[in-house]
Structure formats: C-alpha cells, structure tokens
C-alpha positions in Angstrom: 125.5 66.7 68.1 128.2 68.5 69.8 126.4 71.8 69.4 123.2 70.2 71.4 125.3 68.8 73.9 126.3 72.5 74.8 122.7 73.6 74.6 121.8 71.2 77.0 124.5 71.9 79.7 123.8 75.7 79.0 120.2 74.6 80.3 121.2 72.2 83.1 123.5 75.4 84.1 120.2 78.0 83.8 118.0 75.4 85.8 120.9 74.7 88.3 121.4 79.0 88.8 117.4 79.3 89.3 117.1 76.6 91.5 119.6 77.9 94.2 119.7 82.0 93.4 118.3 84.2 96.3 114.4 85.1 95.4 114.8 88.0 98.1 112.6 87.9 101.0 108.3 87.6 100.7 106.7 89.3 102.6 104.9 88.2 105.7 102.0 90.7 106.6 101.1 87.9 109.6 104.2 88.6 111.3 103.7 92.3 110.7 100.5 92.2 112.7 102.8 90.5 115.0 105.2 93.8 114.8 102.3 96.1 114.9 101.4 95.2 118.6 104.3 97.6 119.8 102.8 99.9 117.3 99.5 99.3 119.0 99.9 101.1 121.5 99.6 104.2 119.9 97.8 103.7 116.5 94.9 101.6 115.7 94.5 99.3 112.5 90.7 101.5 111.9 90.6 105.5 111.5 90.2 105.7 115.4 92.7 108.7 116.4 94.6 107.6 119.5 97.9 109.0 120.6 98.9 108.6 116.7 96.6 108.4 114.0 94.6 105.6 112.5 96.4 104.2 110.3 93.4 102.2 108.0 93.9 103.1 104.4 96.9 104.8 105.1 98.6 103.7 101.6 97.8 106.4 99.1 97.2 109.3 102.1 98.2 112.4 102.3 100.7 112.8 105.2 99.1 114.6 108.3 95.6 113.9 106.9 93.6 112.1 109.0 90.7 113.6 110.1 90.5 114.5 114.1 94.0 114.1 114.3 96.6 117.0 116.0 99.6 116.9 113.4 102.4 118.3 114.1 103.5 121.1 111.1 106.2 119.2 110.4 103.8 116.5 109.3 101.4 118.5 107.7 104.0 120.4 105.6 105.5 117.1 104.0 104.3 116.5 101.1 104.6 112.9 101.8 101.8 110.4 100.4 102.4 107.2 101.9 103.1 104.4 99.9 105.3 101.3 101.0 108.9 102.7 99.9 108.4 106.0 101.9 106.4 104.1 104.6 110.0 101.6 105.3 111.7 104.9 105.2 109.6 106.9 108.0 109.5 103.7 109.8 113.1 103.0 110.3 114.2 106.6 110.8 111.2 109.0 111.5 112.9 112.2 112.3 115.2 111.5 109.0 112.2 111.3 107.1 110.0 114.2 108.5 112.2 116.3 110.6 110.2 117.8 113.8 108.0 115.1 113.5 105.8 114.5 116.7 106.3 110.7 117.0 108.4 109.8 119.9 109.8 106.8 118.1 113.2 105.8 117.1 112.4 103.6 114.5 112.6 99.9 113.1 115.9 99.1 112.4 115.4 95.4 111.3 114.7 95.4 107.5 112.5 92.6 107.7 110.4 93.4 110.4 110.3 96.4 108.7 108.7 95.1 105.3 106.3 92.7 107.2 104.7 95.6 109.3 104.6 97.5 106.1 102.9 94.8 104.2 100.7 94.9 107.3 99.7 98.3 107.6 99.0 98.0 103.6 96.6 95.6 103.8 94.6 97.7 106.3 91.9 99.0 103.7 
C-alpha cells in the first residue's frame, strides 16, 4: 500500500502542475481585427491595392506578389512566403526583415497584439 500511496501523490502532484502551469497565450483574431484598424489605413482585408497591398490570402504568398501592386525591389527580391512566423517578424521590425522595404512603418512592438493581428490577417482567405 505504501507504493500506491506514492503513485497517488505523484498524480495529485501531475494534476496540481497542469492545473496552474502557463498554457501560453491563445490567440485572439477579434482583437486583431481590432489592431488592424491602424493597419487599415493602408491595406485592405480583400485584394484591393491601396497605399499597401491587399492583404486577403496573404498566408502562403509570395512576397511582392500581389497583382496591381508597385513593390518596392527590396520586396520583390525577398524570397519571403508569408506564413505566421515570418509575418510576427516583418510586423514588429519591417526594415529588419526586408531591408529597403517601402513601408513607412515602424513596427508592432507588443507581442500580443502582434499574434492577434497575425491570426487576423490569417484568417483573411
């Protein structure tokens, strides 16, 4: 009985550690349509070209892509195909990411706004 007794408070202990360990942060796409709007000024959530491109099905593009959009040669010499981890990346430090970039933009510097406009812009299908 002594070896159950152990079991059982090497159990209470797992249950215990799951209940209270950090599960990292979900994603909120609804507060990164909340994000966007700052984005909106230039980009639109369809493949309308505006100051920036559309970005509608921008996960799984080709960097500088877009049709009817003016890249800049920085852009269009990437190599880049968006997907969420490069996306958080160009968004918090464009010029890092794609030196001579075009965008006039800083970047997103808070890491959860960051991941809710990303989960955002990745639902746009």
């Amino acid at each position: 009985m002594k070896g159950a007794g152990k079991i059982g408070t090497f159990i209470a202990v797992l249950v215990l550690a799951g209940a209270t360990a950090d599960r990292g942060y979900a994603q909120d796409a609804e507060h990164g349509k909340t994000i966007f709007k700052s984005c909106a000024v230039c980009h639109a959530t369809d493949h309308a070209n505006r100051v920036g491109p559309g970005l509608e099905g921008i996960i799984g593009r080709k960097a500088g892509t877009a049709p009817g959009f003016g890249y800049s040669n920085a852009m269009k010499k990437s190599d880049i195909v968006w997907d969420t981890k490069i996306l958080d990346a160009y968004l918090e430090s464009p010029q890092q990411v794609v030196p001579g970039n075009r965008m006039p933009y800083a970047g997103l510097k808070n890491a959860t706004d960051r991941t809710d406009l990303v989960a955002y812009l990745a639902a746009l299908k």
